[in-house]
Gaussian input, Z-matrix of N, CA and C with variables (Angstrom, degrees):
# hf/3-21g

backbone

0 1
 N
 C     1     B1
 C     2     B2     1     A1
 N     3     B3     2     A2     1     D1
 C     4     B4     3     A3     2     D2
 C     5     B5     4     A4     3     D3
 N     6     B6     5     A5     4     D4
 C     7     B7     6     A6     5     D5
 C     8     B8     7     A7     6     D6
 N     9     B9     8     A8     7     D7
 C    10    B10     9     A9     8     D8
 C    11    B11    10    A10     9     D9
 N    12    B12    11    A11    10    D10
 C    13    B13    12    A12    11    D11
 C    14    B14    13    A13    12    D12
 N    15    B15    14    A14    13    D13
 C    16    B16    15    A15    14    D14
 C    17    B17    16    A16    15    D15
 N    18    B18    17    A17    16    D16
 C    19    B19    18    A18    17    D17
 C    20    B20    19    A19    18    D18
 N    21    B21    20    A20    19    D19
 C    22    B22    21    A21    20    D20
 C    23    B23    22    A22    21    D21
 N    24    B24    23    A23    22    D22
 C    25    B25    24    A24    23    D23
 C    26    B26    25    A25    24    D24
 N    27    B27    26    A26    25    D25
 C    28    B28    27    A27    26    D26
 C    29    B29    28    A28    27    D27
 N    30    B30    29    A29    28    D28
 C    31    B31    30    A30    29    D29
 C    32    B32    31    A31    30    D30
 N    33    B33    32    A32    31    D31
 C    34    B34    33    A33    32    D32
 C    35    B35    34    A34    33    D33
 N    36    B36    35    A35    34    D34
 C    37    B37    36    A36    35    D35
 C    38    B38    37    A37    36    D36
 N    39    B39    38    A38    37    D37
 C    40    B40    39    A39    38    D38
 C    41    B41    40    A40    39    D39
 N    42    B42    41    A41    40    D40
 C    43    B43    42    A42    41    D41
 C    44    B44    43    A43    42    D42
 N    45    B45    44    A44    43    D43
 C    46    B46    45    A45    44    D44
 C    47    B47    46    A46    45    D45
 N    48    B48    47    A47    46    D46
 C    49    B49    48    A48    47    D47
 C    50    B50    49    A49    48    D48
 N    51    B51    50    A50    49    D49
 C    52    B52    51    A51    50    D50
 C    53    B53    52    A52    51    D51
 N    54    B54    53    A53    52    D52
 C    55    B55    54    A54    53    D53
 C    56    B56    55    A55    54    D54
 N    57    B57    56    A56    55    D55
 C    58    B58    57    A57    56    D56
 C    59    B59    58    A58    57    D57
 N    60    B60    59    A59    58    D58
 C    61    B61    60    A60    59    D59
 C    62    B62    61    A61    60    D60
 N    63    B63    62    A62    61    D61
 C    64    B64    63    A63    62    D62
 C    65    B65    64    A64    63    D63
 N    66    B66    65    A65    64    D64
 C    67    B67    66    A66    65    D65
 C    68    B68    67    A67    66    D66
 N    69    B69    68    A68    67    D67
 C    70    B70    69    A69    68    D68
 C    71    B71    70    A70    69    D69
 N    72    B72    71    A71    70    D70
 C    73    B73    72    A72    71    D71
 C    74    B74    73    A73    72    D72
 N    75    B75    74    A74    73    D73
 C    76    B76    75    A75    74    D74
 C    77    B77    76    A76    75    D75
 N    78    B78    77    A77    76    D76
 C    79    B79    78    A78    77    D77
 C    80    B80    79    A79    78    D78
 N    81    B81    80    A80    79    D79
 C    82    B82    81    A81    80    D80
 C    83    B83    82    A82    81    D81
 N    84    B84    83    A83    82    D82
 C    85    B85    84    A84    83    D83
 C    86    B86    85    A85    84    D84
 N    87    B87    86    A86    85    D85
 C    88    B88    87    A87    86    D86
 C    89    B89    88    A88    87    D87
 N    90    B90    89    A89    88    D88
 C    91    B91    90    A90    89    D89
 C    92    B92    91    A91    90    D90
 N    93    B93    92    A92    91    D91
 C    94    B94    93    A93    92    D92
 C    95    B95    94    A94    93    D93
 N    96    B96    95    A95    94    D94
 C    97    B97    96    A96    95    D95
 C    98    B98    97    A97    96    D96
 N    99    B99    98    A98    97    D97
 C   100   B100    99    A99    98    D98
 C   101   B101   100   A100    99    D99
 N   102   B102   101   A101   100   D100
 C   103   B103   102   A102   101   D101
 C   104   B104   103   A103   102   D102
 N   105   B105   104   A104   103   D103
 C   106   B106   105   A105   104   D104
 C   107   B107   106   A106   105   D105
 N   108   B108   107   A107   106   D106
 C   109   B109   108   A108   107   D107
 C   110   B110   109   A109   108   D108
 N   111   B111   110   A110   109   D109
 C   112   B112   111   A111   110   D110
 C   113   B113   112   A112   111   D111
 N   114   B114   113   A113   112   D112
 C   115   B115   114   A114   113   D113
 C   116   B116   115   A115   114   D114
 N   117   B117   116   A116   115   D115
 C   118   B118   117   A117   116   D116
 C   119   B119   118   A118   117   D117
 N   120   B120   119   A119   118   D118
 C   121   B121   120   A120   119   D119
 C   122   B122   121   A121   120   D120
 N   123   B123   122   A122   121   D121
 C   124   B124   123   A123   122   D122
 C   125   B125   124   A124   123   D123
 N   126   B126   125   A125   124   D124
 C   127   B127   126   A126   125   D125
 C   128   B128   127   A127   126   D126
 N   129   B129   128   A128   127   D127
 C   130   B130   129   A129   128   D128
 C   131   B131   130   A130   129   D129
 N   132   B132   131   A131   130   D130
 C   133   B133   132   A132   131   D131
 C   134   B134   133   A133   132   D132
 N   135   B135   134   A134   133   D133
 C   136   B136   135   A135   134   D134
 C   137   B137   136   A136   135   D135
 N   138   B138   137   A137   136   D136
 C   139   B139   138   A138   137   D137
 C   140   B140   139   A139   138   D138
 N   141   B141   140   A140   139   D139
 C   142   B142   141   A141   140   D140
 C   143   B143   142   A142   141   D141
 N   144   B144   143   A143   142   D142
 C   145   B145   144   A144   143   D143
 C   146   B146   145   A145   144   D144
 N   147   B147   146   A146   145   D145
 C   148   B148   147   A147   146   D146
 C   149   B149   148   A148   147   D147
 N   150   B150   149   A149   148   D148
 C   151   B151   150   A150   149   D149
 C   152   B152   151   A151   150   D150
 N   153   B153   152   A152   151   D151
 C   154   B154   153   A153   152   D152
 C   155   B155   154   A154   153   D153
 N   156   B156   155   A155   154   D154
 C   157   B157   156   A156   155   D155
 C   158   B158   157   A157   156   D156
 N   159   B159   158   A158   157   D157
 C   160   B160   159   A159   158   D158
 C   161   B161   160   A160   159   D159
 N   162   B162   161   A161   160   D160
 C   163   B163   162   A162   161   D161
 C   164   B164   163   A163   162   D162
 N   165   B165   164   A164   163   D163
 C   166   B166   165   A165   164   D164
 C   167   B167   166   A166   165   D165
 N   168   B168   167   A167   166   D166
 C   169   B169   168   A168   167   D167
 C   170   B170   169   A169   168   D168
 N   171   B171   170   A170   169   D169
 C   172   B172   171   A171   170   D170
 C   173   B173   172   A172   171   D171
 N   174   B174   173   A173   172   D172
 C   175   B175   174   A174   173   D173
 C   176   B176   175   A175   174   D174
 N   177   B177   176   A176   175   D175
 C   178   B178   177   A177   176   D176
 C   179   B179   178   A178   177   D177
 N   180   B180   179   A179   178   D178
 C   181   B181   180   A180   179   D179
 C   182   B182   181   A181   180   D180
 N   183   B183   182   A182   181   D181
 C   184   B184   183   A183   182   D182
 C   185   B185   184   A184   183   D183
 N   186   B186   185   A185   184   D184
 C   187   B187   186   A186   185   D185
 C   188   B188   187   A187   186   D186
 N   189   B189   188   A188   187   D187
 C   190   B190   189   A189   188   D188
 C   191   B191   190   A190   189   D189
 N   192   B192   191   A191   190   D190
 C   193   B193   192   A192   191   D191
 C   194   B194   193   A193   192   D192
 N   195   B195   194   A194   193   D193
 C   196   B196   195   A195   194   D194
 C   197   B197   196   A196   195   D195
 N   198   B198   197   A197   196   D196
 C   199   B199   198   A198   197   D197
 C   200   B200   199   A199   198   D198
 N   201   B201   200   A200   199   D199
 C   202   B202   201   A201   200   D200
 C   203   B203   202   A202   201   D201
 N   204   B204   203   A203   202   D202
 C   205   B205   204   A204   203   D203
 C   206   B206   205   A205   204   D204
 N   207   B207   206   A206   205   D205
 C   208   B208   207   A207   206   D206
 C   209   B209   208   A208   207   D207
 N   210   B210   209   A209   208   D208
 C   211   B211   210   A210   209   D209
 C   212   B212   211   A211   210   D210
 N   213   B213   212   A212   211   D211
 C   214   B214   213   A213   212   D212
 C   215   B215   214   A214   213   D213
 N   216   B216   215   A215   214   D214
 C   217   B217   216   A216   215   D215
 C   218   B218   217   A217   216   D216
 N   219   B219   218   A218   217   D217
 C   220   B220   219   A219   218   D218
 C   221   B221   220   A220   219   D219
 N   222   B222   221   A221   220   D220
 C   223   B223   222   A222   221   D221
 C   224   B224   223   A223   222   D222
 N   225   B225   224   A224   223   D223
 C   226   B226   225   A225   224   D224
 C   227   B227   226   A226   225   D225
 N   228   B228   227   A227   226   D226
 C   229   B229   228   A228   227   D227
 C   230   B230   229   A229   228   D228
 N   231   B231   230   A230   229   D229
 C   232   B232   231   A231   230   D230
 C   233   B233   232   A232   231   D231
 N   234   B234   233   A233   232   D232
 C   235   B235   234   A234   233   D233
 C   236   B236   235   A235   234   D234
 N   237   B237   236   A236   235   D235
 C   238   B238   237   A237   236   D236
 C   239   B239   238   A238   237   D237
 N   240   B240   239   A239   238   D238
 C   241   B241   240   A240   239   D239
 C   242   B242   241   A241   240   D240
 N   243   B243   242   A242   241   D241
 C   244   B244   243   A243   242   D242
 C   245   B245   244   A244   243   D243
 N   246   B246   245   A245   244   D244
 C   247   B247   246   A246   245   D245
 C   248   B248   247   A247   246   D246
 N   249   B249   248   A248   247   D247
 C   250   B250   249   A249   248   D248
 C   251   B251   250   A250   249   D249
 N   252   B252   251   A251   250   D250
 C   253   B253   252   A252   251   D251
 C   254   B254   253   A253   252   D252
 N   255   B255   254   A254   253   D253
 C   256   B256   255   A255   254   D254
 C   257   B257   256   A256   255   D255
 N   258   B258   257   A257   256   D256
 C   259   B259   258   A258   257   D257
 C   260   B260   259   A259   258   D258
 N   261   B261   260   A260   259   D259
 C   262   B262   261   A261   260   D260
 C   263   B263   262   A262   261   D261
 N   264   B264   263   A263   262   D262
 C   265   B265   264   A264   263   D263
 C   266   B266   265   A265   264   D264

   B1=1.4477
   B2=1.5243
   B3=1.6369
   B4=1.4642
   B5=1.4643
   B6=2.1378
   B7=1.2175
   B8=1.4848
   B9=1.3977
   B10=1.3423
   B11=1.4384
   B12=1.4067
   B13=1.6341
   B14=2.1262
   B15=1.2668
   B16=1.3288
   B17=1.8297
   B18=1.8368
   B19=1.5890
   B20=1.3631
   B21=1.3979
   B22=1.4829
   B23=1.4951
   B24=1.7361
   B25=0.8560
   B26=1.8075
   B27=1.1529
   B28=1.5148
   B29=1.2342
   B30=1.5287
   B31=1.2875
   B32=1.1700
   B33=1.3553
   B34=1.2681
   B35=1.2338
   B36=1.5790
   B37=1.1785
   B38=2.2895
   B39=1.2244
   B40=1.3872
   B41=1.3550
   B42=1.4178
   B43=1.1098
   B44=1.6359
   B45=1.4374
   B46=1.7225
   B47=1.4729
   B48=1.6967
   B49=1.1050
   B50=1.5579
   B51=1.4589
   B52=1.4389
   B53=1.3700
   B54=2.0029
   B55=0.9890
   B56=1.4655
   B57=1.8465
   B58=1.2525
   B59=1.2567
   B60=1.4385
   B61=1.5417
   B62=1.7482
   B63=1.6230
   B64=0.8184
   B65=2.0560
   B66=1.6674
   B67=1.6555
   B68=1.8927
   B69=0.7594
   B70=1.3456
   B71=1.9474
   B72=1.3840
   B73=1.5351
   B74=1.5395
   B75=1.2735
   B76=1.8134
   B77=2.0808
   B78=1.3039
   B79=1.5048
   B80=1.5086
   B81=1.4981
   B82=1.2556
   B83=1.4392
   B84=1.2691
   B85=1.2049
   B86=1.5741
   B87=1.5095
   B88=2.1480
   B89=0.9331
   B90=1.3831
   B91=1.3138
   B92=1.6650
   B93=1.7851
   B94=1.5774
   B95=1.5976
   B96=1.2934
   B97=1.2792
   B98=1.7788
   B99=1.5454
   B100=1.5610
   B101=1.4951
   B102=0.9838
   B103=1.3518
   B104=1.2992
   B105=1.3853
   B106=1.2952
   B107=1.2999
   B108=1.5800
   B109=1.4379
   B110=1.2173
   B111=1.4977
   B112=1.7246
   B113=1.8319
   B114=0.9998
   B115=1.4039
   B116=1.6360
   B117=1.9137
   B118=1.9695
   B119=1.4238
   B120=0.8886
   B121=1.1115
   B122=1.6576
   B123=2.1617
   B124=1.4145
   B125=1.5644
   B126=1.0699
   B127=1.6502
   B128=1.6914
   B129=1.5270
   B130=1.3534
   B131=1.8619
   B132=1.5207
   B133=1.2104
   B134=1.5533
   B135=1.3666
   B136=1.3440
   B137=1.8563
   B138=0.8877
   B139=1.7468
   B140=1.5443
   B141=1.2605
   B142=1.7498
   B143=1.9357
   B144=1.1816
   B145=1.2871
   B146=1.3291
   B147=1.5960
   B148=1.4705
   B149=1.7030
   B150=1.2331
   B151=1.6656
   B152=1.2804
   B153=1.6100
   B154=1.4078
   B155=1.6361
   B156=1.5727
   B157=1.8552
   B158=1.4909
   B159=1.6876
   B160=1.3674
   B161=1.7698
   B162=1.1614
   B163=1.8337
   B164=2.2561
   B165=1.5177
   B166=1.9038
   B167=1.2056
   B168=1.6969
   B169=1.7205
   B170=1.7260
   B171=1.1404
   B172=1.8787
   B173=1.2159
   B174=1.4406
   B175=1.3449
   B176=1.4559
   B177=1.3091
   B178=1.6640
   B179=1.3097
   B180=1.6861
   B181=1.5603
   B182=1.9476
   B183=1.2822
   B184=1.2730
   B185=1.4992
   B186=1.5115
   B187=1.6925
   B188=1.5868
   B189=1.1660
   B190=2.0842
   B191=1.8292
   B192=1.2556
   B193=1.7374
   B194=1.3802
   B195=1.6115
   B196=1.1770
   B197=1.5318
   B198=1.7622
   B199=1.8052
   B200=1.3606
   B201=0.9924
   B202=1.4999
   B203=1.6267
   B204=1.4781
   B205=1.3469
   B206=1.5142
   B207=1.3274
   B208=1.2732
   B209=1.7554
   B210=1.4017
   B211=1.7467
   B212=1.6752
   B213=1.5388
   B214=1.2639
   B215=1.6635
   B216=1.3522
   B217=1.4493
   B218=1.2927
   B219=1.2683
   B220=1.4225
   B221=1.4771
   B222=1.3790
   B223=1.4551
   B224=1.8551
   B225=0.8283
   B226=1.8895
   B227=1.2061
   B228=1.3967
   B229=1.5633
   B230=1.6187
   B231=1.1249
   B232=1.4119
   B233=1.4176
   B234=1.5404
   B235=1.3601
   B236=2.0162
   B237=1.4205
   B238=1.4344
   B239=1.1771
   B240=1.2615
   B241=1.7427
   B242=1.3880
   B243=1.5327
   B244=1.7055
   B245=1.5635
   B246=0.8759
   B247=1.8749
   B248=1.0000
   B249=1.5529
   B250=1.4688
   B251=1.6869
   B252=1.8364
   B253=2.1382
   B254=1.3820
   B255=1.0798
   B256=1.7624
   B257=1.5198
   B258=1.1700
   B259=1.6654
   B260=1.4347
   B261=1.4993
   B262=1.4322
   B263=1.7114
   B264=1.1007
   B265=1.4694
   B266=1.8378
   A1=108.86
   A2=116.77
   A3=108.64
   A4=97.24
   A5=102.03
   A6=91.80
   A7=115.96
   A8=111.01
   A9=103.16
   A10=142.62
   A11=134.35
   A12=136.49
   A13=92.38
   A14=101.90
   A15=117.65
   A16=108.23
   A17=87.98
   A18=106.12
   A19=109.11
   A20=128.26
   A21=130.07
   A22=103.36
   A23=134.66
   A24=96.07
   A25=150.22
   A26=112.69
   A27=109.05
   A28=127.79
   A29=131.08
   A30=107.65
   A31=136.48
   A32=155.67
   A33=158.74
   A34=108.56
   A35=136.66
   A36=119.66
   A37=116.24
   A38=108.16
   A39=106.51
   A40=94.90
   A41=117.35
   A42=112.03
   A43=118.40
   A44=97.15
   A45=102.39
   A46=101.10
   A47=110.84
   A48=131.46
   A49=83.59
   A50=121.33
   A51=120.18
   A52=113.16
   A53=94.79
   A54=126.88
   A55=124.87
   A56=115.69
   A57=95.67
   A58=154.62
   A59=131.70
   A60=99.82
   A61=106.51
   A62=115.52
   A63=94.01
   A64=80.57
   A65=97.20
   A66=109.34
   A67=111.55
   A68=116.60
   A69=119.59
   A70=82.94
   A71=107.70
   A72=124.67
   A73=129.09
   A74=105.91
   A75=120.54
   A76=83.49
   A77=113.90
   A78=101.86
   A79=100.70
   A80=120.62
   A81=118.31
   A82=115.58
   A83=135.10
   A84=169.61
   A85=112.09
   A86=102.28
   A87=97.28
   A88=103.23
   A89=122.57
   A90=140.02
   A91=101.27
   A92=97.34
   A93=114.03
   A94=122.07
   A95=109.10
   A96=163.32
   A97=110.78
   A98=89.62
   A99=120.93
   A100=127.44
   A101=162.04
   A102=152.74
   A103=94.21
   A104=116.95
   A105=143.39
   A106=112.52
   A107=116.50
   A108=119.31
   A109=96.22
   A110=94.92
   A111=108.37
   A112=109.66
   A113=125.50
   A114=115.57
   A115=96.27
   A116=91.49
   A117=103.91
   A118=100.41
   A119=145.31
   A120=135.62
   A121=128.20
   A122=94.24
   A123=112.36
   A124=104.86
   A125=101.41
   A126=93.11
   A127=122.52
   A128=106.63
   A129=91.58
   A130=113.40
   A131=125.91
   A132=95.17
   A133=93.87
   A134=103.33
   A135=107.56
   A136=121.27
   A137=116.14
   A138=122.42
   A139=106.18
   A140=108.61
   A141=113.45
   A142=86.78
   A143=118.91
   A144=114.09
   A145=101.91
   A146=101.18
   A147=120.40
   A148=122.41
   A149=97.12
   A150=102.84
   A151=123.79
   A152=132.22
   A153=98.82
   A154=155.90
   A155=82.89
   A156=115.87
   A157=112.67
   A158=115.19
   A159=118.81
   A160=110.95
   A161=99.38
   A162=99.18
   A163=88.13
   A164=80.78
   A165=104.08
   A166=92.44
   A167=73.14
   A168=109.89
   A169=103.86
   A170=129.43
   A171=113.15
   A172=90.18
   A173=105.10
   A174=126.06
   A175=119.47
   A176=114.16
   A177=97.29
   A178=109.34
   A179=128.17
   A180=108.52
   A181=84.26
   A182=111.93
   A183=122.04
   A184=114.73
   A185=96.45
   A186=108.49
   A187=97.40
   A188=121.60
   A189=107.78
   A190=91.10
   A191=80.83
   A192=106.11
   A193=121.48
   A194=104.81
   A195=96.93
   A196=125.78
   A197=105.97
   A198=106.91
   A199=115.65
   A200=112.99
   A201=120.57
   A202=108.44
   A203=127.49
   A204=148.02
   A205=95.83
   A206=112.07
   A207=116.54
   A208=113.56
   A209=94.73
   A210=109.28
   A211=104.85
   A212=119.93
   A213=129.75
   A214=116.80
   A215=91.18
   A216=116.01
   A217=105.25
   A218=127.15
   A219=134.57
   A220=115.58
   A221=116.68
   A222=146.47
   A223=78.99
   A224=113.03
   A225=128.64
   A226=97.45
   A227=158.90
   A228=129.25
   A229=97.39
   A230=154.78
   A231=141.07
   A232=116.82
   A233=105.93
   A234=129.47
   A235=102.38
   A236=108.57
   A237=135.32
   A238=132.12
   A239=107.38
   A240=127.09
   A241=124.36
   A242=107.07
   A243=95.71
   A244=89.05
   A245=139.12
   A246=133.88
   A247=109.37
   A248=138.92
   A249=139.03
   A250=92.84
   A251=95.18
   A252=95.36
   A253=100.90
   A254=132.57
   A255=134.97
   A256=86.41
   A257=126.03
   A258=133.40
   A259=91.23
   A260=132.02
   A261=114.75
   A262=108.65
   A263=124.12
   A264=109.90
   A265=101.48
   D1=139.29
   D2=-178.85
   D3=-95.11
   D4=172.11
   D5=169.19
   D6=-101.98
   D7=168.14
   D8=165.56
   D9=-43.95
   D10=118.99
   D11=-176.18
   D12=-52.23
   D13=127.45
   D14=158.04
   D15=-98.64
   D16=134.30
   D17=-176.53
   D18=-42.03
   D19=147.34
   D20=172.61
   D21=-94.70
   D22=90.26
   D23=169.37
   D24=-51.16
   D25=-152.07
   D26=173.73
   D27=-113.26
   D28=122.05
   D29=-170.95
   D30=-45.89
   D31=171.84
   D32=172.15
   D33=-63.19
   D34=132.57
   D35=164.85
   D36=-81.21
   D37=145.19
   D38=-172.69
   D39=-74.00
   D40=150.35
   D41=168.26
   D42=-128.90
   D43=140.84
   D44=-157.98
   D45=-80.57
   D46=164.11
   D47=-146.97
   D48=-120.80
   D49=136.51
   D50=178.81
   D51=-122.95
   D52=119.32
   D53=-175.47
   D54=-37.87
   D55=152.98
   D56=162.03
   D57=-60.05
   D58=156.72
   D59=165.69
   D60=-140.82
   D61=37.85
   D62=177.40
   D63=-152.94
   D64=125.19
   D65=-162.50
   D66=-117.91
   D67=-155.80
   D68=-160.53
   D69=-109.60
   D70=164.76
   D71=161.40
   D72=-102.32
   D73=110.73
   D74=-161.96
   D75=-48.81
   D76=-39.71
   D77=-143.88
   D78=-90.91
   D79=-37.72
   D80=-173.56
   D81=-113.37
   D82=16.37
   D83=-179.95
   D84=39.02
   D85=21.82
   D86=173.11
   D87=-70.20
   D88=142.90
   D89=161.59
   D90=-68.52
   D91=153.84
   D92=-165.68
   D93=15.04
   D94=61.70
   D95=159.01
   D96=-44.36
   D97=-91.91
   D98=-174.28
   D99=-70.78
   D100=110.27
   D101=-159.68
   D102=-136.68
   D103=144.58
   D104=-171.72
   D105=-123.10
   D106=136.58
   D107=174.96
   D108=-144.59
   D109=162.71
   D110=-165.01
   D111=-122.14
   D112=101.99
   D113=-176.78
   D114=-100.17
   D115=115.50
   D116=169.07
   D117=-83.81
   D118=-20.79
   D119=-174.94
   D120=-57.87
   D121=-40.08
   D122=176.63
   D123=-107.55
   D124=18.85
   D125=-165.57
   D126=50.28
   D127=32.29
   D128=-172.89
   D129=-125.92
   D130=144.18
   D131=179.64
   D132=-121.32
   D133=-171.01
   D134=-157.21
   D135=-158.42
   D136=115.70
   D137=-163.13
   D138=-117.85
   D139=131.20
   D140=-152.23
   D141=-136.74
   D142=140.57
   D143=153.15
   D144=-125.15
   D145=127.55
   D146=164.42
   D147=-31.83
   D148=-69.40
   D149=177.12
   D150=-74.25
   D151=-54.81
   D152=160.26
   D153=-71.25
   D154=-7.16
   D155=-165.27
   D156=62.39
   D157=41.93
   D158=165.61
   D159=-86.00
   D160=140.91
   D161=-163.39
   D162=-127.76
   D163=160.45
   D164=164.46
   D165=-175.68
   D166=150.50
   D167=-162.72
   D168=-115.67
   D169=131.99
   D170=153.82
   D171=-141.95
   D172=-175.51
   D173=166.40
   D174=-81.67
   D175=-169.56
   D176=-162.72
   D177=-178.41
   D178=119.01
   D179=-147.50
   D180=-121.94
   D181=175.11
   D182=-171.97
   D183=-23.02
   D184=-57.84
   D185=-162.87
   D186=-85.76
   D187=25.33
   D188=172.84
   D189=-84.71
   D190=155.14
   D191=151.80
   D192=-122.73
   D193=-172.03
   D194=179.66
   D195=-87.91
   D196=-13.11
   D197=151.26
   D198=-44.58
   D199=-46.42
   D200=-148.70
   D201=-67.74
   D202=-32.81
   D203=171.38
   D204=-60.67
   D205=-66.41
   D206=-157.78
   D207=-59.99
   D208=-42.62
   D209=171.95
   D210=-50.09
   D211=-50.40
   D212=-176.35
   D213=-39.10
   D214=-47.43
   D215=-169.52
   D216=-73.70
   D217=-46.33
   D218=170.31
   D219=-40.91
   D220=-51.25
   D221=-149.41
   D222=-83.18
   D223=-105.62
   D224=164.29
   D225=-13.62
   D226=-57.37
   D227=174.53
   D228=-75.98
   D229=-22.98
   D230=173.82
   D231=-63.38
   D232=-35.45
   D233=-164.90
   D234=-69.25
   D235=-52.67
   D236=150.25
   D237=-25.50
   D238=-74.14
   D239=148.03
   D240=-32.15
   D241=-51.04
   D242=-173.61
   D243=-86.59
   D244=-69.62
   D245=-173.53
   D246=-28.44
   D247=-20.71
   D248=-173.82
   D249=-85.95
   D250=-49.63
   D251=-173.42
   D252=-58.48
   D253=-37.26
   D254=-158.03
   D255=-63.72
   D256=-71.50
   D257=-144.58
   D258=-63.56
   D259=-61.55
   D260=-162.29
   D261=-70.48
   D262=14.70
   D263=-173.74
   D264=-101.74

């Protein structure tokens, strides 16, 4: 005689950890500073710092977050920075 199949339960679903959305300022250096919002509607996102009123804008497709703006912005003042070092040398 066999035995009975016991139910398999189901794995656990993981559950995600939600990201920041509010970061330090590349220009005036306060911490949680910058806050990022994402408008799906315009496709546009958007990084504001409170204290100096330095802003960036990109576009922004389903899967962005609000790292993902902020990283942008990072990248784009670095990007800035070295083109400024290139020219005076």
């Amino acid at each position: 005689m066999g035995k009975r199949k016991s139910s398999a339960k189901p794995a656990p679903k993981k559950r995600m950890d939600k990201l920041d959305t509010v970061f330090s300022c590349p220009f005036c250096g306060h911490g949680s500073s910058v806050e990022c919002r994402i408008d799906m509607k315009n496709s546009i996102g958007e990084a504001n710092c409170r204290i100096c009123q330095e802003s960036f804008s990109t576009s922004v497709t389903a899967l962005s977050e609000a790292i993902d703006i902020y990283s942008e912005w990072i990248d784009e003042c670095e990007r800035v920075n070295n083109h400024e070092d290139d020219g005076d040398a």
